[in-house]
N, C-alpha and C positions, 0 to 999 in steps of 0.2 A: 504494500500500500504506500504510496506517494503522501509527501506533506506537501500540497501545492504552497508558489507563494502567494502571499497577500500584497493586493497592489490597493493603495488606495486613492482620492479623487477627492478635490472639491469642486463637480461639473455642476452648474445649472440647469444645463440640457439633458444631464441621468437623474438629478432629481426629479424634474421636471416630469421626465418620464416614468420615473416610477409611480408621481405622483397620478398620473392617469390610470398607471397597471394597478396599482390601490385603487380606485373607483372602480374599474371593470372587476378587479377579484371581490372585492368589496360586496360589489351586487348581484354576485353569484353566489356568493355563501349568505346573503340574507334570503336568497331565492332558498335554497338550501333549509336554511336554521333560521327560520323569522325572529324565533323567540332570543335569538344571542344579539350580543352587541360585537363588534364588529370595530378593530382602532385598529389605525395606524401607527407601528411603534417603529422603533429602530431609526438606524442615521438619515434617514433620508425623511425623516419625519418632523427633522427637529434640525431648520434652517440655519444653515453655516457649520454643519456637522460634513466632517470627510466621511465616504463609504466607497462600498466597495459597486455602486449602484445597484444591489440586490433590495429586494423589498419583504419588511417585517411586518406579518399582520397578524394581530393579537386577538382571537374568537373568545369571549364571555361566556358560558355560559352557567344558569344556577345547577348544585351536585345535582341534582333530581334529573338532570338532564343531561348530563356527561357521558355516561353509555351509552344513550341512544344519537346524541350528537356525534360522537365518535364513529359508530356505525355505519352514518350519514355521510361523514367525511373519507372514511373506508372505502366507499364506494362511489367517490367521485376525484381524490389525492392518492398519493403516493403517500406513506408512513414515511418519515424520515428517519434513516440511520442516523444520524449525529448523536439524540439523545434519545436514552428508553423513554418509554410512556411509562405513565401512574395509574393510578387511581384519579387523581386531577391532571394529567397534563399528556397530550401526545402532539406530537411536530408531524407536520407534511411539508410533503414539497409539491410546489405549482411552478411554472412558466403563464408567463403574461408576453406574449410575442416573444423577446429573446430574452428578459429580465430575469432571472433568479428569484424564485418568491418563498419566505419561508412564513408557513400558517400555525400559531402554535395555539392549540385548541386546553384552555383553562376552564378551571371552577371560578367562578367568581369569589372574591375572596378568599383566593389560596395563596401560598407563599408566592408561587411563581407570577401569577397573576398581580402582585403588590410590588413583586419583583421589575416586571417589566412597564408596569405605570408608573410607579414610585422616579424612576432611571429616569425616561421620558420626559415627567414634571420638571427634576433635577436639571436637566441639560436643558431644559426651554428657560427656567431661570433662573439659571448662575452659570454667566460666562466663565467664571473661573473654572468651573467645574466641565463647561463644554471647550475649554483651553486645553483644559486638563487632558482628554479624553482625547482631541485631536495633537495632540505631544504624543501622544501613545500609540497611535495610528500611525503617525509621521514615523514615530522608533522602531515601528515595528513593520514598514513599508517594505515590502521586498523579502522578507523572513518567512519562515515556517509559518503556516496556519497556524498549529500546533501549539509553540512558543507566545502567537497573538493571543491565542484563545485563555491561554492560561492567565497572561498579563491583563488583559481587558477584565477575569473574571476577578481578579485580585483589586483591578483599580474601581469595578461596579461593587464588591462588597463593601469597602471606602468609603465612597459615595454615598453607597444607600444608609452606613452606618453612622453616617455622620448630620440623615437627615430624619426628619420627624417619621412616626411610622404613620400606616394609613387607617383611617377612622375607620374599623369595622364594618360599622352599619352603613357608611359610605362605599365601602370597597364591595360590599358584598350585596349592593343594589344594582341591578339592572335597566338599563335602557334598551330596549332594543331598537338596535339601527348603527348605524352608518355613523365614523367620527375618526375624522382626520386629526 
């Protein structure tokens, strides 16, 4: 097995575009799962972030409804190797024309789920902390996935540790729809 390298970008024009492959995946998994919520997470979400131009999109939805949304998603995504599934969490992969897309399907109000909003909030507002984040990208430019992945997951526990946690009964309400 290869460790590809990591090239990363601050382009306008691969956000931009992902920003569309998010609404087109966006309204195929509400087609799919009405009842979940549906964000856009990850760098290309959170303006003036470098990425690799792949797209992160974060699927909601309440426990009651995890297996059977899974099931739903089984049979329309690929499972992603990267990371097992849970009990609350399983990753797919999607393609949006030639974009990269990774779908990662939560409990609302689970770790991961607080995990990947919590980040999000963080880097929309605190430059220092989305400085921080793109120093790390830059360092890691041209390197191991491998070596990224580890680095990125040490400087997001940082981060998230050093910010407020998220309100329960906030994190664990649902919208359903669509939210860039």
């Amino acid at each position: 097995m290869t460790d590809d390298l990591t090239v990363f970008a601050l382009c306008e024009v691969a956000t931009a575009r992902a920003q569309l492959a998010f609404a087109t995946l966006a309204a195929d998994l509400i087609a799919l799962l009405p009842h979940a919520e549906v964000e856009h997470v990850g760098a290309t979400a959170v303006p003036g972030c470098l990425s690799k131009g792949d797209l992160d999109v974060l699927v909601r939805v309440a426990r009651p409804q995890f297996d059977a949304s899974a099931s739903v998603l089984d049979g329309a995504l690929r499972r992603s190797k990267r990371n097992a599934s849970t009990a609350e969490y399983s990753e797919y992969d999607a393609a949006i024309a030639d974009i990269a897309a990774s779908v990662q399907l939560v409990v609302a109000g689970s770790e991961l789920d607080d995990r990947f909003r919590r980040l999000k909030a963080i880097l929309l507002a605190d430059p220092v902390a989305l400085a921080g984040y793109n120093e790390l990208k830059m360092r890691c430019d041209g390197g191991s996935v491998s070596a990224y992945r580890q680095a990125k997951a040490a400087l997001i526990d940082a981060l998230l540790a050093t910010a407020a946690p998220c309100d329960v009964t906030r994190c664990q309400t649902l919208k359903p729809g669509i939210y860039e």
